[in-house]
C-alpha positions as CSV (number, residue, x, y, z in Angstrom):
1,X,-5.3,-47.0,10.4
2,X,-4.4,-50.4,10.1
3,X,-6.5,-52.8,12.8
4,X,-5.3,-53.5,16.3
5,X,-3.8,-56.6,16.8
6,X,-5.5,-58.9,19.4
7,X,-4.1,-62.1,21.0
8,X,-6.0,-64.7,22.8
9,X,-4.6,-66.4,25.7
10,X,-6.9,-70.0,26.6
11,X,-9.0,-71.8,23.7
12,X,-11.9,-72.8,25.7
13,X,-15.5,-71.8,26.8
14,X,-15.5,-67.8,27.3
15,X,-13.0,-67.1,24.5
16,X,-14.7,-69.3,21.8
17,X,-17.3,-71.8,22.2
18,X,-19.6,-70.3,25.1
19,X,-22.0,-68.5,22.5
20,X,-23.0,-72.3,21.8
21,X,-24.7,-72.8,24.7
22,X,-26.4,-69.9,25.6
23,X,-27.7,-68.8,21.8
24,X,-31.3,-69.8,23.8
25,X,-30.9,-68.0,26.7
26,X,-33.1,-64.8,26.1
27,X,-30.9,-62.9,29.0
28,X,-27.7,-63.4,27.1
29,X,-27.3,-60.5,24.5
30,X,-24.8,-62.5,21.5
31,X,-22.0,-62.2,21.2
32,X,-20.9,-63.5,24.5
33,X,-17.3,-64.9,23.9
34,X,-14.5,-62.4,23.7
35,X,-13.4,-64.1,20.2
36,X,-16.8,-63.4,18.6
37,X,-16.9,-60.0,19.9
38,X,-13.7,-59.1,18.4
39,X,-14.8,-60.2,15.1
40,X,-17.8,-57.8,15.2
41,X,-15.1,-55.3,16.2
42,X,-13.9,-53.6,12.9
43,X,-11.1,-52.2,14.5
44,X,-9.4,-54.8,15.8
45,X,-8.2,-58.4,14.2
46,X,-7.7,-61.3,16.3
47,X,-4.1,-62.5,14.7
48,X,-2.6,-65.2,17.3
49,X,-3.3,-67.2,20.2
50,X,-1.8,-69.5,22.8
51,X,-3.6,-72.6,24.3
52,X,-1.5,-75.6,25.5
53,X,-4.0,-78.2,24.7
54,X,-4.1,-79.3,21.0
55,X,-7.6,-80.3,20.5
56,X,-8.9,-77.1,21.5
57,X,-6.0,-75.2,20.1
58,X,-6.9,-77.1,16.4
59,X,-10.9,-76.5,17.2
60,X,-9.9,-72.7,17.7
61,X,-8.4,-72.2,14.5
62,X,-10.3,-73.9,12.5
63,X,-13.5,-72.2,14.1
64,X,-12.2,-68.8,13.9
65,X,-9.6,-68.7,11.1
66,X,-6.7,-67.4,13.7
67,X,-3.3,-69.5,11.6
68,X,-0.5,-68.2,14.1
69,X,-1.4,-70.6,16.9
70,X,1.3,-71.4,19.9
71,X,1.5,-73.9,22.8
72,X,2.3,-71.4,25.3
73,X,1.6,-68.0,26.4
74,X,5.4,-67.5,26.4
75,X,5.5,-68.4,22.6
76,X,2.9,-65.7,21.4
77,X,4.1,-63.0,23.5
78,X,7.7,-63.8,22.2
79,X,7.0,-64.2,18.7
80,X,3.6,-61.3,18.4
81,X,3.6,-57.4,18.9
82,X,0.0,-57.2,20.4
83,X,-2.0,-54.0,21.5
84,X,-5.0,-56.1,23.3
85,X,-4.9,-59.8,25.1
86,X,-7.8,-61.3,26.1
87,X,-6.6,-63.6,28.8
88,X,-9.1,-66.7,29.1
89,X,-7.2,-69.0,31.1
90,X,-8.3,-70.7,34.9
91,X,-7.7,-68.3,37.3
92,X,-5.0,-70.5,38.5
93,X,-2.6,-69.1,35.7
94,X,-4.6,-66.5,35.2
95,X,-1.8,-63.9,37.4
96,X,1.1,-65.5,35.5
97,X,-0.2,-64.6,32.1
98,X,-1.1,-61.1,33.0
99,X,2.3,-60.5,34.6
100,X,4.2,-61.5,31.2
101,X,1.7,-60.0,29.0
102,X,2.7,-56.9,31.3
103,X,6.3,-57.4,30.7
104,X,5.6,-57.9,26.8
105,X,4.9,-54.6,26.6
106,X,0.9,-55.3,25.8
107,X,-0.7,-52.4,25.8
108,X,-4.8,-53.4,27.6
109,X,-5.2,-56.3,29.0
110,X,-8.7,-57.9,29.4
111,X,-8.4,-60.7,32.1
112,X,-11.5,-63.2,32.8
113,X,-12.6,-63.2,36.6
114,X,-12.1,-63.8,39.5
115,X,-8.7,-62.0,38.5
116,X,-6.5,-64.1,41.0
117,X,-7.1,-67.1,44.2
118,X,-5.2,-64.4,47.0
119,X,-5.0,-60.8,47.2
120,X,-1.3,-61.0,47.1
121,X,-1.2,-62.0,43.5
122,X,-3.9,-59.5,42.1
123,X,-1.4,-57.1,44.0
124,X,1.3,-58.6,42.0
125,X,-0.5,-58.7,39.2
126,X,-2.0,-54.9,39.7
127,X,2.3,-53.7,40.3
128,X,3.2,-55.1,36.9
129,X,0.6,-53.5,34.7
130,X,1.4,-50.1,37.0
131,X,5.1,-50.9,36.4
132,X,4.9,-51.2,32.0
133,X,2.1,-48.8,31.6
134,X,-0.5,-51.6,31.0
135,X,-4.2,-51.0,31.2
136,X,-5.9,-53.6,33.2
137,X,-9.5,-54.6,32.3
138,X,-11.3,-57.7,34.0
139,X,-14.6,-59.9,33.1
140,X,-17.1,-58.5,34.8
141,X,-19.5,-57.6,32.0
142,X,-22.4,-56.5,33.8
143,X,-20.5,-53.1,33.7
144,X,-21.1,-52.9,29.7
145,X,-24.8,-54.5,29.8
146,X,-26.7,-51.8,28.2
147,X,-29.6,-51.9,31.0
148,X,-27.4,-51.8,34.0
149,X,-25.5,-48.7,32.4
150,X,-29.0,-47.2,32.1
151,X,-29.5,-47.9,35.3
152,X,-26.4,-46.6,36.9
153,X,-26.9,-43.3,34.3
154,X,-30.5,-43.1,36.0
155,X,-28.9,-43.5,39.5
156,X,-26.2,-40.5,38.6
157,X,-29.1,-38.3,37.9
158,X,-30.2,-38.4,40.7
159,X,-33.8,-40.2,39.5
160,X,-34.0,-42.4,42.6
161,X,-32.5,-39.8,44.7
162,X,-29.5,-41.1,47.5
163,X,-29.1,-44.4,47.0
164,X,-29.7,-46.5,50.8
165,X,-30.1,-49.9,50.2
166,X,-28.9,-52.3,47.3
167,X,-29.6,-56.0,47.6
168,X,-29.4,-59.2,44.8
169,X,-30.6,-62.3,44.8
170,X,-28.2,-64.3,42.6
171,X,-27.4,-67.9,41.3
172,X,-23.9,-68.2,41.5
173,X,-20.5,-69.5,43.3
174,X,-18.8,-67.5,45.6
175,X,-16.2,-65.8,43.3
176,X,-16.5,-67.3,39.5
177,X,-20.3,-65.9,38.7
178,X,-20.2,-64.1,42.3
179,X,-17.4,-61.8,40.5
180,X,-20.2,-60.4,38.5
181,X,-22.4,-59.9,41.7
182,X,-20.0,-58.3,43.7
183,X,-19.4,-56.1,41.0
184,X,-22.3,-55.0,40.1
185,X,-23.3,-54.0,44.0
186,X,-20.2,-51.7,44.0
187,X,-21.3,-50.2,40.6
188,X,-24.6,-49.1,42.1
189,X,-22.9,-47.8,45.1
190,X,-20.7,-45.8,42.7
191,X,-17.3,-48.0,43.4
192,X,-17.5,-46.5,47.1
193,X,-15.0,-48.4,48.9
194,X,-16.0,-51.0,51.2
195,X,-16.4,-50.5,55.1
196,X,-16.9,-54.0,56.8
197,X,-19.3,-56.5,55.9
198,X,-20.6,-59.6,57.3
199,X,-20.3,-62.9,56.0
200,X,-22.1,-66.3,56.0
201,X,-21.4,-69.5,53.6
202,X,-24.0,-71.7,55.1
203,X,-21.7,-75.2,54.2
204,X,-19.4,-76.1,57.0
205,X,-17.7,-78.0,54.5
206,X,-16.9,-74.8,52.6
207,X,-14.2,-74.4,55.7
208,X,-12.3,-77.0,55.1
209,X,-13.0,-77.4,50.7
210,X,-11.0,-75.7,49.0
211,X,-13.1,-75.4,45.8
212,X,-15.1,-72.4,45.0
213,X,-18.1,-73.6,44.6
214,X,-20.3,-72.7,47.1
215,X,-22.7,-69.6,47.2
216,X,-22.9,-67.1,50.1
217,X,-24.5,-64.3,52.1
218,X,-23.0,-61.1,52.7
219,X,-24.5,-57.6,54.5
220,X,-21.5,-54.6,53.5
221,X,-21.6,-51.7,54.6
222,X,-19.8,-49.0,51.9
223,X,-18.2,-46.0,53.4
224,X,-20.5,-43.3,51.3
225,X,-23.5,-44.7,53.7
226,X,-24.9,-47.0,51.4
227,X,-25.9,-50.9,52.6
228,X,-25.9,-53.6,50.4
229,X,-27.6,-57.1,51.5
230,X,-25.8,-60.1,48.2
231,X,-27.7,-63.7,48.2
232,X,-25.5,-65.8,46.2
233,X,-27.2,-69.4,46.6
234,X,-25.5,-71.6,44.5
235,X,-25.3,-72.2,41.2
236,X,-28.5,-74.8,41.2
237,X,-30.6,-71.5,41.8
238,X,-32.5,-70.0,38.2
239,X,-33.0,-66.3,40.1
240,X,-30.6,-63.2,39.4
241,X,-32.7,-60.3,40.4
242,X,-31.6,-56.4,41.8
243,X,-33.2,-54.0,43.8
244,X,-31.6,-50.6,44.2
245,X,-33.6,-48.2,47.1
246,X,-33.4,-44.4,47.0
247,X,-34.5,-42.3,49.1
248,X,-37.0,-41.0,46.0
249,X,-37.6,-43.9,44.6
250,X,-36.4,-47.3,43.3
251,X,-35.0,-49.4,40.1
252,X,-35.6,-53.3,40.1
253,X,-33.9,-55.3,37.9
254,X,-35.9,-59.1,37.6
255,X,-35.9,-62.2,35.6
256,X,-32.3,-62.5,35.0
257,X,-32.1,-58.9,34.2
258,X,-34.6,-58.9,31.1
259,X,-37.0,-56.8,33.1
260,X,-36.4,-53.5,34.4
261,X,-38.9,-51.1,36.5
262,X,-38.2,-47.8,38.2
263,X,-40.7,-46.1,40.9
264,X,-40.5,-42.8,41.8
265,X,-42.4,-40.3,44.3
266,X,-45.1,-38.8,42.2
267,X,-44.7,-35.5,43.2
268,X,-40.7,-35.6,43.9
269,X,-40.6,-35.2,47.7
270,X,-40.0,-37.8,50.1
271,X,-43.9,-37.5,51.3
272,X,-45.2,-38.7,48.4
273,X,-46.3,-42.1,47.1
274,X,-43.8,-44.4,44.7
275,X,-45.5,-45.1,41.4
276,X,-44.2,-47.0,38.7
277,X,-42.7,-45.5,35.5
278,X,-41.9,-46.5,32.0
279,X,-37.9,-47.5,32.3
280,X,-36.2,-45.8,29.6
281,X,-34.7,-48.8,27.8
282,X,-31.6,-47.9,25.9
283,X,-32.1,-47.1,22.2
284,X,-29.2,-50.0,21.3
285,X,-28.3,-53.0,22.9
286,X,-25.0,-54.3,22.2
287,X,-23.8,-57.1,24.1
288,X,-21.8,-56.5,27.1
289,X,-18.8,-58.5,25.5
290,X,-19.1,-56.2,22.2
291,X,-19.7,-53.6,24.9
292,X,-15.8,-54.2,26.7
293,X,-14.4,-55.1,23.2
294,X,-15.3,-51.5,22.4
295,X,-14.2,-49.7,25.7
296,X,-10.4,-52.0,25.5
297,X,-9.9,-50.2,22.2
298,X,-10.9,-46.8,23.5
299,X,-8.1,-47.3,26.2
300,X,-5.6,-48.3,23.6
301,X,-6.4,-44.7,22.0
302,X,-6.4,-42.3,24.9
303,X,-5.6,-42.4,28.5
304,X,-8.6,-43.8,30.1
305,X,-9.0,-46.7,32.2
306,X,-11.0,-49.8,31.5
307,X,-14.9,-49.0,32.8
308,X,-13.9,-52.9,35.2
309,X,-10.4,-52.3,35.9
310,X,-7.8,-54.2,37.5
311,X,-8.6,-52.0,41.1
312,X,-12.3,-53.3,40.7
313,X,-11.4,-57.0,39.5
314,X,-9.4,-57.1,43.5
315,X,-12.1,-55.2,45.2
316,X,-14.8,-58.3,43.9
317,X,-12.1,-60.7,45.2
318,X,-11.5,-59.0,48.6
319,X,-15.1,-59.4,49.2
320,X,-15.4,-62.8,48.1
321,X,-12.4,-63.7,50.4
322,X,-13.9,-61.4,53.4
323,X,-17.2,-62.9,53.0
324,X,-15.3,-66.7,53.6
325,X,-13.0,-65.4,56.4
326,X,-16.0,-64.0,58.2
327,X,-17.8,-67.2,58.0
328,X,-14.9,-68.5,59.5
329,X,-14.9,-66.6,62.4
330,X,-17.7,-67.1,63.3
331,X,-19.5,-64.8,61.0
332,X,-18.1,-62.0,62.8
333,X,-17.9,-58.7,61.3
334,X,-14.2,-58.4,59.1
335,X,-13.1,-54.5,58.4
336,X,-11.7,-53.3,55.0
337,X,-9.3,-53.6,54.0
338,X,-8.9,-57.3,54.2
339,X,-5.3,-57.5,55.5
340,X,-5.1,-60.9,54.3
341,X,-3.2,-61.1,51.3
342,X,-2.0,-65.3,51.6
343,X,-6.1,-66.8,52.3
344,X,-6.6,-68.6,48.5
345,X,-10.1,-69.1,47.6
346,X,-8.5,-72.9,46.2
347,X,-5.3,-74.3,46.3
348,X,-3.1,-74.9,43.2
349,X,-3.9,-79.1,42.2
């Protein structure tokens, strides 16, 4: 069978140039940027892509030997038959792009995070992929990280028994990085849906700016029972660290998620006394990005959904916009679903 044919939509950082900068980061399993990924990827080919700005559009090409290049989004999807677009662009454009690659008749559709600014456009955005039978897959990698999935495989079976408490300690922005975070705390609460939370930004000058840029506190409360505590303090803070309490035991995830420990009741009942066990580290560690690259093509051949899907990609956003309202009022408690579907995270320049 002939490759899949992959389009990339944005030239910049995550789709080509971010493996530069992080090649020394011992937390960052390579390749990082969807471009690199899909070149590992024998069955796909990269074979077009769309970036309005020529220096990066030349830089792209020449980096990555992609010769069908186009100004516009509107060109490539005009002029290309596509079964996967990765669409890299600001999140500004980002429900514009993923609306026409609907239309286009793209078959998986791997948008960067935070998907959309307002609820009402990852609605929008969320109707046109239902509408022309796209799949909808979104950034938030820590989904395919080879330790998390252990971790979420070790939660399933039960090693920790119920999950009660989840709480992170992260360096990021409310929405960009805190995508990831938000993520991540559904994923350990097995994607239960969200009850009410509580939310505090701790910058008065976060109610007035519209720039998402500042980090945030949030206690949720899922509706399975489980409580989740997310510190998000900024991105000037070096800390991203997890700790996932069962009633059996616990798994801690430290140091920017290159160290992993589990504790479990020696004897199995909820009498006995935690001890620390080896954590069974995965066999192979592909990257997270290789990780997605892998997973969009499985949805291209059968029926399944992405493993972050378009649902999950709005259900990071509605907590990043709940946590803001909440602060708001007052940091008064704000029910799910967030009826709000106009509040914008930043307003168009």
């Amino acid at each position: 069978m002939a490759p899949y044919r992959v389009g990339v939509i944005g030239c910049g950082r995550i789709s080509s140039t971010i493996d530069d900068e992080v090649q020394d980061n011992a937390s960052v399993i390579l390749p990082f940027a969807h471009t690199a990924a899909y070149m590992e990827e024998p069955r796909v080919r990269v074979v077009a892509a769309a970036e309005p700005v020529r220096d990066k559009r030349e830089a792209y090409s020449r980096r990555w030997g992609v010769e069908r290049m186009y100004e516009s989004h509107e060109g490539l999807l005009s002029h290309e038959q596509l079964d996967i677009v990765s669409v890299c662009t600001r999140a500004e454009e980002r429900p514009e792009v993923v609306i026409a690659c609907a239309e286009a008749g793209v078959k998986v559709i791997f948008a960067e995070k935070p998907l959309a600014w307002s609820l009402g456009e990852a609605e929008a955005m969320l109707a046109a992929c239902r509408g022309h039978g796209a799949k909808l897959g979104v950034g938030c990698l820590r989904r395919w990280h080879p330790f998390y999935r252990r971790s979420k495989e070790l939660i399933d079976d039960g090693a920790i028994g119920k999950v009660l408490q989840i709480t992170g300690y992260c360096g990021s922005s409310l929405s960009h990085d805190g995508s990831h975070w938000a993520d991540l705390m559904r994923y350990f609460a097995g994607d239960a849906p969200v009850e009410w939370l509580v939310g505090e930004i701790g910058n008065q000058a976060a109610l007035t700016d519209d720039w998402d840029r500042y980090g945030g506190n949030a206690y949720v409360a899922f509706r399975n029972g489980v409580r989740g505590y997310l510190r998000m303090m900024g991105t000037g803070a070096a800390v991203q660290e997890w700790d996932i309490i069962g009633e059996l035991g616990r798994i801690r995830a430290l140091d920017g998620g290159r160290e992993f420990e589990l504790w479990r009741r020696a004897g199995g009942g909820k009498a006995d006394r935690p001890v620390r066990e080896a954590f069974p580290r995965p066999q192979r560690l592909p990257s997270p990005t290789a990780g997605a690259v892998a997973d969009l093509v499985a949805c291209v051949e059968s029926d399944k959904e992405p493993e972050c899907n378009g649902e999950d990609g709005y259900a990071a956003l509605e907590i990043a916009l709940a946590m803001r309202e909440s602060f708001r009022r007052g940091n008064t408690r704000i029910d799910f679903p967030f009826a709000d579907k106009e509040t914008r995270l930043i307003t168009p320049t």
